[in-house]
VEXBADREN-129480 format. One line per 10 residues: for each residue x, y, z of C-alpha. Coordinates in nm, 3 decimals. Example, Ala and Ser with C-alpha at 12.3 -4.5 7.8 and 13.67 -1.06 7.14 Angstrom:
# VEXBADREN-129480
1.230/-0.450/0.780 | 1.367/-0.106/0.714
END
This chain:
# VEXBADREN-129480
5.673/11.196/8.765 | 5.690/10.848/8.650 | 5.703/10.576/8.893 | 5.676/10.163/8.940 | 5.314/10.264/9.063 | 5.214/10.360/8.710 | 5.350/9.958/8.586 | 5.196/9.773/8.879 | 4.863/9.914/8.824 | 4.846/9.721/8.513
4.865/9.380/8.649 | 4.622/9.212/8.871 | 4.717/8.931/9.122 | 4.478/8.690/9.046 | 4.564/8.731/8.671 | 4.904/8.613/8.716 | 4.826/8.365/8.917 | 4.635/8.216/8.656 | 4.843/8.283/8.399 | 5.131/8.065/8.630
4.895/7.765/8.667 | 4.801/7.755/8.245 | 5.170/7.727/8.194 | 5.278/7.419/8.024 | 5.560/7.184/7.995 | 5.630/7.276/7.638 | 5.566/7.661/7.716 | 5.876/7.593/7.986 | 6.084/7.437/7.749 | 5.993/7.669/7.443
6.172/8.017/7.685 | 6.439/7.803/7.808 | 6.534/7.751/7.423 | 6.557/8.117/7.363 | 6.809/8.371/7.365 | 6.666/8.652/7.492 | 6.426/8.618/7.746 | 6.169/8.852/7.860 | 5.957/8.846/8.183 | 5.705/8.639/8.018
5.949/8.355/8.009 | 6.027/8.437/8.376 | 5.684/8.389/8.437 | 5.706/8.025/8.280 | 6.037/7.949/8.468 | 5.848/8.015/8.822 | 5.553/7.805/8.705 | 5.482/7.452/8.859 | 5.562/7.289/8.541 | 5.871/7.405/8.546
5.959/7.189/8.840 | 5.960/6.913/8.599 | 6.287/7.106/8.428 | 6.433/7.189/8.745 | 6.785/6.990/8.676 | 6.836/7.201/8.318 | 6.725/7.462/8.498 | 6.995/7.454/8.752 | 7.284/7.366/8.530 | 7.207/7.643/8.298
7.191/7.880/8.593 | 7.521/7.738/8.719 | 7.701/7.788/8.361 | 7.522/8.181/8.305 | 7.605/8.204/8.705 | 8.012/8.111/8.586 | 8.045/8.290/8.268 | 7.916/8.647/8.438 | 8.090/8.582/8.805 | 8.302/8.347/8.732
8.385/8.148/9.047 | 8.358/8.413/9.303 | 8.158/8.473/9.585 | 8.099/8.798/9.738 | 8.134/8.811/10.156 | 7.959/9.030/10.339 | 7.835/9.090/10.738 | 7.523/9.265/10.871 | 7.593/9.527/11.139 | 7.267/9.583/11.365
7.219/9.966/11.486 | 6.906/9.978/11.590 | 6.584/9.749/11.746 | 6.374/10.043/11.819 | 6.097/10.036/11.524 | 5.767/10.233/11.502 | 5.584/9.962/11.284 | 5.351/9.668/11.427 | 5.484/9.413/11.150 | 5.303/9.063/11.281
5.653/8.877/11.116 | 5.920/9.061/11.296 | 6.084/9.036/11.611 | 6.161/9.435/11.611 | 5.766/9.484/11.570 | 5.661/9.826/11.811 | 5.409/9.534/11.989 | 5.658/9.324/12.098 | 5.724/9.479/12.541 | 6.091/9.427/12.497
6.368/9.573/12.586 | 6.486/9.791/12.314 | 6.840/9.869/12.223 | 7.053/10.177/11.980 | 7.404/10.133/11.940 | 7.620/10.448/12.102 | 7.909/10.606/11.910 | 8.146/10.364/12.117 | 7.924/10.070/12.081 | 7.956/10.135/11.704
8.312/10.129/11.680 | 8.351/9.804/11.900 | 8.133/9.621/11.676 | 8.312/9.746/11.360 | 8.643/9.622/11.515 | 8.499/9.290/11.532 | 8.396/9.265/11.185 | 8.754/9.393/11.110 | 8.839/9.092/11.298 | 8.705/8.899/11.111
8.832/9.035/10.758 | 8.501/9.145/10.658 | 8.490/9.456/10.418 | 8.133/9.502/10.292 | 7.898/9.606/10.590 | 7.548/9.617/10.548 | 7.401/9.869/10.805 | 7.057/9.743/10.938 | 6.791/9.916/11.162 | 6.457/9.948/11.275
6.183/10.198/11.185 | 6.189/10.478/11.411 | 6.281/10.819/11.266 | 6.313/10.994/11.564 | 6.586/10.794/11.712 | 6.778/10.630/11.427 | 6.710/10.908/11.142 | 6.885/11.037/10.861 | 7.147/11.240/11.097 | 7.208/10.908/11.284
7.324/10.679/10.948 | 7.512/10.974/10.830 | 7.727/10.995/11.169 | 7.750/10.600/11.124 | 7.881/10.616/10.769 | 8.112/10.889/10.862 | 8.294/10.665/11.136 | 8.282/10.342/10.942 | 8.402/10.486/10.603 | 8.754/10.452/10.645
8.732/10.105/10.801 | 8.512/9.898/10.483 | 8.543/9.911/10.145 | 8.176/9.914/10.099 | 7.846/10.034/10.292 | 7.529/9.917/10.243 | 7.212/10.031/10.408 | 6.869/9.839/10.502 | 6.686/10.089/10.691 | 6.324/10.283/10.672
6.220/10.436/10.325 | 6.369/10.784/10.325 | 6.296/11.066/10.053 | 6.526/11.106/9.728 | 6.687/11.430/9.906 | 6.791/11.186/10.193 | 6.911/10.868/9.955 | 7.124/11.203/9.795 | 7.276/11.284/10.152 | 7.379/10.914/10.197
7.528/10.850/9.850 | 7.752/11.152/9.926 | 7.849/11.007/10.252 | 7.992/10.687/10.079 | 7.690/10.457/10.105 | 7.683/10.210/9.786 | 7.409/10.020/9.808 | 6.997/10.064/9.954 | 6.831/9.706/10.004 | 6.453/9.795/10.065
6.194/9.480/10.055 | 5.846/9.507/9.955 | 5.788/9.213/10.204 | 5.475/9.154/9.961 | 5.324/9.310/9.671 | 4.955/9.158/9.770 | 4.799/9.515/9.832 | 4.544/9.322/10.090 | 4.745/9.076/10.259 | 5.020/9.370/10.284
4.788/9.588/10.525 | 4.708/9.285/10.732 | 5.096/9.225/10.826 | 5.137/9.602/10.849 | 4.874/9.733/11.077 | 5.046/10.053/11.228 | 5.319/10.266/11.145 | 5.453/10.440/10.792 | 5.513/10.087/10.705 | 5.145/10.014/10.657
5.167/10.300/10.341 | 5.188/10.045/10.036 | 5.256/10.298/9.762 | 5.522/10.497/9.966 | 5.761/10.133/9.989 | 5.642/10.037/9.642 | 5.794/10.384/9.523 | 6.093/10.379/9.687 | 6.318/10.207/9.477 | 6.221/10.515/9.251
6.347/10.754/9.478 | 6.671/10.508/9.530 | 6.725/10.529/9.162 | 6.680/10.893/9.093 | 6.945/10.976/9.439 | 7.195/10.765/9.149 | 7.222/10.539/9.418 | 7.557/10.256/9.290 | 7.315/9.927/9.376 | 6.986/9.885/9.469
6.852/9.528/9.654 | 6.507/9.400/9.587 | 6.297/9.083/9.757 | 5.997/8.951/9.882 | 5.960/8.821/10.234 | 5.872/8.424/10.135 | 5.632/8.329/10.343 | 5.387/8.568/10.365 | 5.227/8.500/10.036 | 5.229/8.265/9.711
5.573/8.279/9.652 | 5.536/8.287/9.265 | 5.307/8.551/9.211 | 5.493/8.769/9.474 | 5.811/8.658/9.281 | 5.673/8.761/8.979 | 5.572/9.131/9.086 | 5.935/9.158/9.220 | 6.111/9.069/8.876 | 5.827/9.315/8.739
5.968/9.591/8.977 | 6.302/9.519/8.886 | 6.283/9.487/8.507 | 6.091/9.828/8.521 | 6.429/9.991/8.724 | 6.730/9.846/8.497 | 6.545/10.035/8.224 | 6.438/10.368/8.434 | 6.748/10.342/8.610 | 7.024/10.206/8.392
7.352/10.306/8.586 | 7.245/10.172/8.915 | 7.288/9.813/8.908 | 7.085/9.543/9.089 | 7.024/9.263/9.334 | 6.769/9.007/9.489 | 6.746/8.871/9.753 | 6.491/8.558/9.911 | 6.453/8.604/10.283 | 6.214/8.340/10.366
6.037/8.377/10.738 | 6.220/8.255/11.049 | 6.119/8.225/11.406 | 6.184/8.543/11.593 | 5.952/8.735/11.892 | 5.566/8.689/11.876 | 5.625/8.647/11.470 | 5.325/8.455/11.301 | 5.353/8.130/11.147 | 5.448/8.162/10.718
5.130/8.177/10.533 | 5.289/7.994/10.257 | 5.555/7.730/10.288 | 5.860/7.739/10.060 | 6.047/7.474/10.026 | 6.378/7.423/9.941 | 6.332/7.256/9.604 | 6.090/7.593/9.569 | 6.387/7.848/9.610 | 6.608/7.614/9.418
6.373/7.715/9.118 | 6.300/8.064/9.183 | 6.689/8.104/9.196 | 6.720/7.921/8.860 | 6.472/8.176/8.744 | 6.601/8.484/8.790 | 6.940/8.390/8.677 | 6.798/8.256/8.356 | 6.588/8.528/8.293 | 6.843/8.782/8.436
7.242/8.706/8.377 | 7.338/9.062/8.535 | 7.116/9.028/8.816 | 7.369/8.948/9.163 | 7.171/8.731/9.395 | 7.250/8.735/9.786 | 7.191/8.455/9.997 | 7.216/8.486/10.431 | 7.216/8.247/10.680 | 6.792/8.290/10.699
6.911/7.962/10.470 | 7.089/7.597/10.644 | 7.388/7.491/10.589 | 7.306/7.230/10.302 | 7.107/7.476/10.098 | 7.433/7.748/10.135 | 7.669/7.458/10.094 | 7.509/7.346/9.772 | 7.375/7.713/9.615 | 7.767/7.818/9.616
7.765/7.706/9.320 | 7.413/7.693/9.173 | 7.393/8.058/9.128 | 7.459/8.267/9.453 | 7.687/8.574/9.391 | 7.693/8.719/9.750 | 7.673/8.555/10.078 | 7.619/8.720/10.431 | 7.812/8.477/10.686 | 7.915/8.470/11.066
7.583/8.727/11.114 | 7.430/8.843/11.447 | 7.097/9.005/11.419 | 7.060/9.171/11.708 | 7.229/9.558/11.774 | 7.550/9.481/11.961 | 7.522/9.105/11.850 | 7.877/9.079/11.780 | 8.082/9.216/12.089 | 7.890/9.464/12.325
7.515/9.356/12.414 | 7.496/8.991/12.272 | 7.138/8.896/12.440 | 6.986/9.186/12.310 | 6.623/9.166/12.097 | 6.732/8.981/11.767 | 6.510/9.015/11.430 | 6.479/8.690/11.352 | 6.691/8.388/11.423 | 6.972/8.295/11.200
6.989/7.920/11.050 | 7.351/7.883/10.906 | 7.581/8.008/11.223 | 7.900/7.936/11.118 | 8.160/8.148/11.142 | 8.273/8.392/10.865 | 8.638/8.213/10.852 | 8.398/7.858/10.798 | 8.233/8.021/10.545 | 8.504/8.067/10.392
8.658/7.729/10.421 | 8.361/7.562/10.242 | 8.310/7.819/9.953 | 8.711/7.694/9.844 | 8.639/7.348/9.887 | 8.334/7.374/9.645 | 8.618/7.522/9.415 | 8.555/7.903/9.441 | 8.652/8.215/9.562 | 8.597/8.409/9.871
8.630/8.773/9.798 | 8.603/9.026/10.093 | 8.678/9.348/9.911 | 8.448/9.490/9.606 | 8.444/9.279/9.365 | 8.348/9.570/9.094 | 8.707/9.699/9.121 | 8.849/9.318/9.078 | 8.661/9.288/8.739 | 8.740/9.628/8.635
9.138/9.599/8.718 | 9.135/9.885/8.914 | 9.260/9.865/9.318 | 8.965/9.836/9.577 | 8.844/10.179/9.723
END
């Protein structure tokens, strides 16, 4: 059976890097003019000459941004289940080497923590755990979609790679979207951050997405942890792995996301600094290249940056977020993933997304664009 695996074999790293620092000025200029872009002009767009365009860059992405989304952003809140992983990751605070206490949310704990989301007016849920089968397994996320079903409009999930049977058990419990991140697509500098667990099997993540499209999954989120490698080339890969899905997987529809590394337990120091001029562009990039393509920001990101990519092409924002399991209400000091930057509340959020002139939505946004009510 066909998979991404069969694509990515074709392209070498070093090759594209190359290919990224050969780009000119006028190549930059010459797929900004066009009307259809392919990934070739993506390429150009993450290029360092591109930097040079970066202002026509972002007002086209903030017109494309407009005309697709109009002047709406998308709220949504992270709900923490699980800290208990299986994985030695060398970035992440839930990595199986860290001697910390580790926490799973009870049936009770679950509930409390959805009532404070409710609180707050939030709607979409995004459902985040650990790697550790055993404990937090299929049988566990369909138990916690069960009870949180009739309290959000929408569930997403960011768990462990499952198998397309599993993804098929979910979808029929009500989950809507499966973020999984490749972290990198470096096939060498991916072993070294993975050392131990399933995560350190490269071609079973890379083929997930696969399995997430075949399950007819509604959305499926993509990214790159920035930091761990060039950002560009890793960038690349990902819009590679992406383009390949929208035509494999046509019905599901798609998002990206840029987590770049923040300070959490024993995490290592980013191999590669991004800057915020850097992410800026990359945004600009996929928006050009991409006008269907929803792009999530969370508060890994400052205040300024959030304040300003409102409206420079974010779609969906995360906001008021607690990374911990039982952040919000019932075991706040618990082992966290990473720290949060932006920590204002959701209702702050809020406040500043109107004031840059736009729109808060906490419900599903497909059903607002179609006409229909909000399931």
């Amino acid at each position: 059976m066909k998979s991404f695996k069969d694509v990515f074999e074709n392209y070498q790293w070093d090759e594209v890097k190359d290919k990224l620092e050969k780009v000119s000025l006028s190549d930059v200029r010459y797929s900004l003019q066009k009307k259809n872009k392919t990934l070739d002009d993506f390429l150009n767009f993450l290029s360092p000459a591109a930097s040079q365009e970066l202002e026509l860059m972002a007002g086209m992405t903030q017109r494309l941004t407009q005309k697709r989304f109009g002047k709406i952003i998308q709220l949504y809140a992270p709900l923490y289940l699980s800290n208990e992983c299986q994985n030695i990751c060398t970035y992440c605070g839930f990595s199986l080497d860290n001697n910390l206490k580790r926490k799973t949310l009870s049936d009770i704990e679950l509930m409390i923590e959805a009532s404070v989301l409710k609180s707050m007016g939030v709607n979409h849920v995004l459902l985040v755990s650990g790697e550790a089968g055993k404990i937090v397994g299929v049988p566990y996320f369909q138990n916690a979609v069960r009870r949180l079903k009739p309290y959000f409009s929408n569930i997403s999930i960011e768990v462990q790679p499952l198998l397309e049977d599993e993804y098929r058990l979910l979808h029929e419990e009500g989950v809507h979207s499966v973020l999984v991140y490749q972290e990198t697509y470096h096939q060498e500098v991916y072993r070294q951050y993975h050392p131990k667990g399933k995560k350190s099997n490269f071609h079973f993540r890379l083929e997930t997405p696969d399995r997430i499209g075949r399950a007819e999954i509604h959305k499926i989120g993509l990214g790159v942890l920035l930091g761990l490698e060039d950002w560009r080339v890793d960038s690349f890969f990902n819009a590679l792995h992406i383009d390949y899905l929208q035509k494999q997987y046509w019905k599901s529809k798609f998002s990206v996301s840029f987590p770049r590394l923040r300070p959490a337990e024993g995490i290592i120091e980013p191999n590669f600094i991004m800057e915020d001029k850097d992410l800026l562009q990359l945004i600009c990039a996929y928006r050009i290249w991409n006008e269907d393509l929803e792009i999530s920001i969370s508060t890994r990101e400052n205040e300024v940056f959030r304040n300003n990519i409102v409206t420079l092409g974010a779609t969906t924002m995360s906001a008021g977020s607690k990374t911990n399991p039982g952040g919000y209400s019932v075991d706040k000091d618990s082992l966290e993933q990473f720290e949060t930057s932006d920590e204002r509340s959701m209702e702050e959020i809020k406040n500043m997304i109107r004031k840059a002139g736009y729109d808060p939505v906490m419900k599903d946004w497909d059903s607002v664009y179609s006409g229909f009510k909000s399931h």
